[in-house]
N, C-alpha and C positions, 0 to 999 in steps of 0.2 A: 723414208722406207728403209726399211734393215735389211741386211743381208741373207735373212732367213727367207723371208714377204718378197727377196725381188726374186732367189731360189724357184720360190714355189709359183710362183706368178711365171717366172721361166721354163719350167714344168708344164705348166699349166695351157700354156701357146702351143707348146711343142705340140702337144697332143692336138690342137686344133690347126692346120696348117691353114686356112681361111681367113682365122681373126691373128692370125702371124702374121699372113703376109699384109693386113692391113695395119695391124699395129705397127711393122719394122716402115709401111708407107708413110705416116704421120710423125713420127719418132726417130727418124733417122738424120744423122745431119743434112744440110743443106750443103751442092755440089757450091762452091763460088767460082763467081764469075768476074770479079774483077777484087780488088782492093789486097790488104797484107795478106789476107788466111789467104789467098790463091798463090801468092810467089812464095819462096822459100829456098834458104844460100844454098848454093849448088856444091859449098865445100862441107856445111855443119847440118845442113837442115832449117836452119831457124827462120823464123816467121817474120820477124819486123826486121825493121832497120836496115833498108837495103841501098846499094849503091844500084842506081838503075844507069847511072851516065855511061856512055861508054858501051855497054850492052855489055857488063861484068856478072850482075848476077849472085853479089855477094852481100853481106851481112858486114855489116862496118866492123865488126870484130876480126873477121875476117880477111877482109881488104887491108886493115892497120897492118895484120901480119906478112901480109904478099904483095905489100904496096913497093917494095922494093924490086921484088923479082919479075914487077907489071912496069918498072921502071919510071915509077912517080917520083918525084922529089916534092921534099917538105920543104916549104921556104921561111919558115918561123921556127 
């Protein structure tokens, strides 16, 4: 679909508030309820890759950087 067609197609709902509120019903993401798309780092945002141990809440990019000031040590 181009940008013109979603334009008009966007136009086109507006003026019918009915077949709107059933197209945004069908078409709208889905809320989750469990798995990566629900969590997300409490310091960057991001989606995957989380440290859950601990009840940290961060993003392993994340954690590398403030694994010192969390008072983790590396042993390798």
């Amino acid at each position: 679909m181009t940008t013109k067609d979603y334009l008009k197609a966007n136009k086109q709902l507006n003026n019918k508030p009915v077949i709107l509120k059933k197209y945004l019903k069908h078409n709208k993401p889905k809320t989750r309820t469990t798995g990566i798309g629900k969590r997300s780092c409490l310091r960057c945002g991001r989606k995957g890759a989380h440290i859950q141990q601990y009840r940290l809440g961060f993003c392993r990019q994340c954690f590398r950087e403030n694994a010192k000031k969390l008072e983790f040590k590396k042993y390798s």
